[in-house]
N, C-alpha and C positions, 0 to 999 in steps of 0.2 A: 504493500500500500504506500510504499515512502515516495513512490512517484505521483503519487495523488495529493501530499500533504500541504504544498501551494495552494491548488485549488481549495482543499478541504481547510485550511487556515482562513480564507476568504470565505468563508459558507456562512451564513446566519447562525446555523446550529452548532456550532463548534465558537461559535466570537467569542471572544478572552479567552481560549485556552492555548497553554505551550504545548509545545512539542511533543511533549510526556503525558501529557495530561489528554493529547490527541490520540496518541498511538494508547492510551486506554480505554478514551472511547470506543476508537473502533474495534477492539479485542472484544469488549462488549457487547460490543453490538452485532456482533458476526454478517459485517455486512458482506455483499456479494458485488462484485462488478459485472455489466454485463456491455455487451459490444454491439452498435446497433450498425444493423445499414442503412440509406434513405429512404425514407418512408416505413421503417419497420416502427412498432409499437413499444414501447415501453411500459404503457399500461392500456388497456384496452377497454371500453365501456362495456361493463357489466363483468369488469374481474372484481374480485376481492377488495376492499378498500383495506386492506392489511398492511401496507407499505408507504414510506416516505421516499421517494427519488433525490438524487444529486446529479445535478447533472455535472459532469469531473470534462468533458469535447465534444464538443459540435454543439448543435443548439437544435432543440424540441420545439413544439409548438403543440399545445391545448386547445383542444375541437368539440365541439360538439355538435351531432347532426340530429337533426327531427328527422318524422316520420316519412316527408318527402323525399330526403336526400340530401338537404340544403343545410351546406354547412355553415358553422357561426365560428370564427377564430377565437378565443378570451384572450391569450396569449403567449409570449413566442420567451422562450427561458434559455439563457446562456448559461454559460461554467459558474460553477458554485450557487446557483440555482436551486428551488426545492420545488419540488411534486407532490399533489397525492397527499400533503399533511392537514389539511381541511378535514377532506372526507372520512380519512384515519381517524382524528380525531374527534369526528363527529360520529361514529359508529354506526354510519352506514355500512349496509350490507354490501351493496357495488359500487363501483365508480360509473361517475355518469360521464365522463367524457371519455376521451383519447388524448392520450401524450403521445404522438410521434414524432421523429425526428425527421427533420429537414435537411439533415446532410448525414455525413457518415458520424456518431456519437458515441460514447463512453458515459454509463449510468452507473449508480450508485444505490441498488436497494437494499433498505432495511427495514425490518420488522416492524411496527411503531411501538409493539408492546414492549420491543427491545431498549425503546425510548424511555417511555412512561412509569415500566416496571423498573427500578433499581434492583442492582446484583444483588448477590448475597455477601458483597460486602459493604452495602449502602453507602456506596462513595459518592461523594460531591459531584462528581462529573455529574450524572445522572441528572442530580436538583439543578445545576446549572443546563443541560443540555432542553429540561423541564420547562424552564423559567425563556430559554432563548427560543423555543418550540409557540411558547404561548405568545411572543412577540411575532412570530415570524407569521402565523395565522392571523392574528389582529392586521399586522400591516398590508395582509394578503386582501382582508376583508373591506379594507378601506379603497383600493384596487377595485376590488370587482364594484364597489360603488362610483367608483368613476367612472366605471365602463357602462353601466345603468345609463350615467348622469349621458354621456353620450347619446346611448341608443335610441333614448326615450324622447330625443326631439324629433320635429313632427318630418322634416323634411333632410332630405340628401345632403343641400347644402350647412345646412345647422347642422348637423352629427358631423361633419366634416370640418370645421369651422373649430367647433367644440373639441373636436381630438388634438386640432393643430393646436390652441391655443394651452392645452391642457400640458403638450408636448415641451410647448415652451417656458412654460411656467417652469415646466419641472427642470428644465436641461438650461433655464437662464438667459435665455439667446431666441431671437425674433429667427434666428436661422437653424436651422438643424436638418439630422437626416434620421428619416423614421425606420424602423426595421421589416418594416412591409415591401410587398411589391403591390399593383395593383389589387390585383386579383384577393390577397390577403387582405391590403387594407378595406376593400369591399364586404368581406365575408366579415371583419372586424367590427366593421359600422353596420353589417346589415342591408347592406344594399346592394341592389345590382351596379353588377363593375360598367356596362355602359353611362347607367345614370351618373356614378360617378366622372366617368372620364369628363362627360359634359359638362359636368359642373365644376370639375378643374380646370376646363377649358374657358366656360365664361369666369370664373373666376379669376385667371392669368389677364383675358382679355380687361376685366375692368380694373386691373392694374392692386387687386387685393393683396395675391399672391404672386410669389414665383415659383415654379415646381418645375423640375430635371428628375427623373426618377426616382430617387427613394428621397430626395433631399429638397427641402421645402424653405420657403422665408414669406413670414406674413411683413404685408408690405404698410398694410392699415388694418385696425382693429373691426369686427365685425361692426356695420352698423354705421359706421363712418363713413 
């Protein structure tokens, strides 16, 4: 595992611990790595919610399809990343989406009870890894309400408007580049990818935005 301990240093579930106090965790925790290739699944809707994912290379993405076929993206998880710890710890019997990965990847699963249960030598790691687990779902939950706060407007341009602005706030800069491509950021917002182009399209026109493919800059605020 020592070649995993950068990423795994950088993980939410592991924050504040050294080196010793990592390689005790994962003694514990008897996690497993597993090796994906594109498009293969790391958890699949309607497995077990038994496990928490890390993602250790490449980068996943969180799906989930209704009854038509029509997918919705939540979203897209780089290195030292987590999965799957909501549903664990809400004691659901399945998982309702898909995590698969979008390039070739390197996962991280473990147990959750392997989390939640302390060893039989009731060491700190455990309470801490307890304490960083109940943060890391909180912050997750705040997440999936700005994806809400998105969706729930009425039109293309709004949900679209909405995500850029949300983008920027978070990352400080009127410019940035998004981790979508069309097609994603469509299935993201909920919309069809035509409606979208168009809308990117009058919207460059009336001088709002700029947009080059993944990489955007709002030029004036919505409304102005």
């Amino acid at each position: 595992m020592k070649e995993y301990f950068d990423i795994l240093r950088a993980c939410p579930l592991f924050r504040d611990m050294e080196p010793q106090e990592l390689k005790k965790a994962l003694e514990c925790l008897s996690a497993k790595v597993s090796f994906l290739a594109k498009g293969e699944a790391a958890l699949r809707e309607g497995d077990p919610a038994n496990y928490v994912g890390i993602v250790l290379a490449g980068r996943l993405q969180i799906e989930r399809t209704d009854f038509f076929g029509n997918r919705s993206i939540l979203a897209q998880l780089a290195p030292g990343e987590l999965f799957g710890e909501s549903f664990a710890c809400a004691g659901v019997k399945a998982v309702p989406v898909t995590v698969a990965a979008i390039e070739a990847a390197e996962v991280m699963l473990v147990d959750c009870l392997s989390i939640t249960r302390s060893c039989g030598n009731a060491c700190h790691i455990h309470q801490r890894m307890i304490f960083n687990l109940l943060q890391i779902v909180a912050a997750k939950n705040l997440l999936f309400h700005q994806k809400i706060e998105v969706t729930s407007k009425r039109t293309t341009r709004e949900k679209l408007m909405a995500y850029l602005m949300l983008q920027a706030k978070r990352l400080g800069s009127l410019e940035f580049e998004i981790p979508y491509n069309r097609q994603e950021l469509a299935d993201y917002l909920e919309v069809e990818r035509s409606g979208l182009s168009a809308e990117i399209g009058k919207l460059r026109r009336q001088g709002a935005i700029e947009a080059e493919r993944r990489r955007f800059k709002i030029c004036r605020p919505p409304g102005a």
